[in-house]
N, C-alpha and C positions, 0 to 999 in steps of 0.2 A: 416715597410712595412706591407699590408695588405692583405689579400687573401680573394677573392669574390667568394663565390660558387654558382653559379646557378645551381638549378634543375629543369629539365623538364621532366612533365608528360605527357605521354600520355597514353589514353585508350584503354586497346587493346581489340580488338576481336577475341581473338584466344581462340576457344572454351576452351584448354587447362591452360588459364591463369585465366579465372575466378572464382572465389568464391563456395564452397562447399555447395551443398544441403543436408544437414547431416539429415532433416527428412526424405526426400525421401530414402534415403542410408538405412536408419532403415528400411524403410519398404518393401527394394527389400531385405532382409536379411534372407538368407532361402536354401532350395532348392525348386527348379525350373524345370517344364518341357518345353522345347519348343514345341508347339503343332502344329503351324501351319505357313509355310512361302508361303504370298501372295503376286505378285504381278503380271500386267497386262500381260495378252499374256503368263501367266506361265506353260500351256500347249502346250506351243509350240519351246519356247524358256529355253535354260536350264542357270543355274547362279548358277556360284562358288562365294559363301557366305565366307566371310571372309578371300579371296585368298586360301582357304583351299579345301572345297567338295561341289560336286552339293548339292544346295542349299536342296533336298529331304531329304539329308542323314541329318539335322538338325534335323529334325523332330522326336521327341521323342527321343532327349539329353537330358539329364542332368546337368544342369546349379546347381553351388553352391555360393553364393554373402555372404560374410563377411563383414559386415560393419563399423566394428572399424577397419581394419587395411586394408581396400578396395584392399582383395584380394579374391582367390575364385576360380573356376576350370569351366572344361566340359569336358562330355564326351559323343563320340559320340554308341549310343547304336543300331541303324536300321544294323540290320543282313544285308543288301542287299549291304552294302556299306563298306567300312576299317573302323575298329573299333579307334576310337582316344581320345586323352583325353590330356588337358595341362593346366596349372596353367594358372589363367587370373591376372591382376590385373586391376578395375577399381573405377570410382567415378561418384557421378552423381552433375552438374556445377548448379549454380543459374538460369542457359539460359534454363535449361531442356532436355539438353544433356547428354547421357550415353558416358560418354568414356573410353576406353576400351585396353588394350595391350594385344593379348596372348601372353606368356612369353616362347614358346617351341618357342626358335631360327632354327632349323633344317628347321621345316615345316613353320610357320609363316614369311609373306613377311615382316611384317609391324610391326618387334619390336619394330625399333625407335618412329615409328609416332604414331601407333595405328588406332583406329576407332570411329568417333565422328557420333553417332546415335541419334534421336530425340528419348526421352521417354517419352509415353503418356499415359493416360489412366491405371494409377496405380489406385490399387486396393487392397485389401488385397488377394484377390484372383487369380487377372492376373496383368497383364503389356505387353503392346507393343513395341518394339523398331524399329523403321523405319530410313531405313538405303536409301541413294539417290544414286542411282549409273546411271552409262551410257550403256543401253542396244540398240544395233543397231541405237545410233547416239542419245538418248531422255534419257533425265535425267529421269528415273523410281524411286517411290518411292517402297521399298520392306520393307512390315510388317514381321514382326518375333514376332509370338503371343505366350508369357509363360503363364502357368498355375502352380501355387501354388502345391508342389506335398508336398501334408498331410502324 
């Protein structure tokens, strides 16, 4: 008797299955300040960033990116808002996407899934991550601009 194996591939698209960008990974490897989150109508309308805090309270945290073992933290440091901070773990994919888990289960909605961000405009000095979400019915793109903290 014989046994026929067939395998079937298919290609996925789930930002999460593909192929590791291990230069880029090196070169977000640091800490990091976040300095600035832009996006349309953002004086008027307010956005919780990462199921967490209005998007303001981001703004001059402290991001840390480990690259050999794509782990890393933040912490949120603007006096005007609750002070927080939680182990991150992420990687950056072949497609140019940052993805992302923060790992404090209490507060974070999205340990399972996490957060798939476009990253662009590395630098040695900055990086943007641009996160797509749906503000008042319109898919908004919202930049989160880092600055290399020396």
């Amino acid at each position: 008797m014989g046994f026929v194996f067939t395998l079937i591939s298919c290609k996925s698209t789930s930002p999460v299955a593909t192929k590791l960008d291990m230069k880029t990974e090196v070169a977000l490897k640091g800490d990091w300040i976040l300095s600035q989150v832009n996006y349309p109508n953002s004086q008027y309308v307010k956005l919780t960033s990462f199921d967490l805090v209005d998007s303001n309270c981001l703004i001059g945290s402290r991001w840390n990116f480990i690259s050999n073992n794509n782990k890393g933290s933040f912490s949120l440091t603007n006096s005007a808002c609750s002070l927080y901070s939680s182990d991150i773990t992420w990687y950056v994919n072949k497609d140019g996407n940052f993805v992302m888990k923060i790992l404090d289960a209490e507060k974070a909605k999205r340990v399972a899934t996490g957060y798939v961000l476009d990253l662009v405009n590395v630098t040695e000095s900055s990086f943007q991550l641009i996160d797509h979400v749906n503000i008042a019915g319109k898919n908004t793109a919202v930049t989160y601009q880092f600055v290399r903290n020396n």
